[in-house]
C-alpha positions in Angstrom: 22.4 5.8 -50.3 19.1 4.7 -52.1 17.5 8.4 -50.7 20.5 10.1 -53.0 19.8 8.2 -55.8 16.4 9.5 -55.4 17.6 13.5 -54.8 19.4 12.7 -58.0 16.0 11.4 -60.3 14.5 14.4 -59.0 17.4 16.6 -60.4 17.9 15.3 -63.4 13.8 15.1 -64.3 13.3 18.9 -63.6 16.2 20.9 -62.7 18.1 20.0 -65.6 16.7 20.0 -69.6 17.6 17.1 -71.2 18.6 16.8 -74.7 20.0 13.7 -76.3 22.7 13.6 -78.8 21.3 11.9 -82.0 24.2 9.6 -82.4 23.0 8.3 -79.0 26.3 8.3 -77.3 25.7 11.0 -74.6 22.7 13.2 -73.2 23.4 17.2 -73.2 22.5 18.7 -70.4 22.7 22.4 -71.8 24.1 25.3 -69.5 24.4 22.9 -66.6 27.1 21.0 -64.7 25.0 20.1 -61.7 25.4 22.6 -60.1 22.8 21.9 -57.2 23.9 18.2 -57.3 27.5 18.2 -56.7 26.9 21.7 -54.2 24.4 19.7 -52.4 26.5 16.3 -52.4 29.3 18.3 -51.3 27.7 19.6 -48.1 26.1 16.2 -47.1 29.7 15.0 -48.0 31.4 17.7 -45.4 28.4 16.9 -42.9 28.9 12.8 -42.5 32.6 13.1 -42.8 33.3 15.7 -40.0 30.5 13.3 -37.7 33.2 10.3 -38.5 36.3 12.7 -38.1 34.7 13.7 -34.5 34.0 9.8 -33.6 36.6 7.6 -34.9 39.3 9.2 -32.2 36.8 8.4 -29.5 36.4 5.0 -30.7 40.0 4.7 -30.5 40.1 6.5 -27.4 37.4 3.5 -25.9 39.9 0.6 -27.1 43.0 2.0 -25.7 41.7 2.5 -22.5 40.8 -1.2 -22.0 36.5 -0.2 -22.5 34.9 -3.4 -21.8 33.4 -4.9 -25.4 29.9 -4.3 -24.6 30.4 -0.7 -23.8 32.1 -0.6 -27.7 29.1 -1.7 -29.1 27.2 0.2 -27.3 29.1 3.0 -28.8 29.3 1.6 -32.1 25.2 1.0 -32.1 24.8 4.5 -31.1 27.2 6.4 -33.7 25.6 4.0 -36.3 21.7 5.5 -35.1 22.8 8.7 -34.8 24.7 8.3 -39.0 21.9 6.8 -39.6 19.3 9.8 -38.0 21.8 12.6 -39.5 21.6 11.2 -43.1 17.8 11.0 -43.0 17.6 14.8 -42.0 20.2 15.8 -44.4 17.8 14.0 -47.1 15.2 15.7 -46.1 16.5 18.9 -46.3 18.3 18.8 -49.9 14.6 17.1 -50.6 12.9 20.4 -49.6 15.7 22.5 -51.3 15.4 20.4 -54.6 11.7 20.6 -54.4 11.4 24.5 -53.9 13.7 24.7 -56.8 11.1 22.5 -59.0 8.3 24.8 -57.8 10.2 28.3 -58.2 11.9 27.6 -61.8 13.0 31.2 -62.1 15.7 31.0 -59.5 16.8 27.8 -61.5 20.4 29.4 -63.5 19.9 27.9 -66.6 
């Protein structure tokens, strides 16, 4: 999760304008509603939860069958690598996305 937190910064320091309210209750973000954030976090969303959707029935699959326990966590190990692999290539993609955006600032709809 610590890569998101990083694809947001990078949004939020030069996608968006930021202007803060003078009362300092809120910051104005103006002709925005993260757009490319909550697009982009949707997509990764759809990604790790159809991998999960597609595994968990298999898992289930190994315990009713009788699957010995170290062919489980052999299973287990592998889903979490491949999570694990999946997540660093979706961060890398939105990272290149993001950072074309910050490079090409008049495809930016602001």
């Amino acid at each position: 999760m610590k890569e998101f937190i990083v694809l947001y910064g990078i949004l939020c320091n030069y996608e968006y304008q930021l202007y803060h309210d003078f009362r300092g209750t809120k910051s104005i973000y103006p002709n925005t509603k993260y757009r490319t954030w909550y697009t982009s976090m949707y997509y990764i969303g759809v990604a790790l939860s159809s991998t999960d959707m597609r595994n968990t029935p298999n898992f289930y699959k190994l315990v009713k069958d009788g699957t010995s326990i170290d062919e489980m966590k052999n299973y287990i190990y592998a889903f979490i690598k491949y999570f694990d692999t999946l997540k660093n290539h979706l961060f890398n993609e939105y990272k290149t996305i993001f950072k074309e955006k910050m490079k090409n600032t008049q495809k930016l709809d602001m």
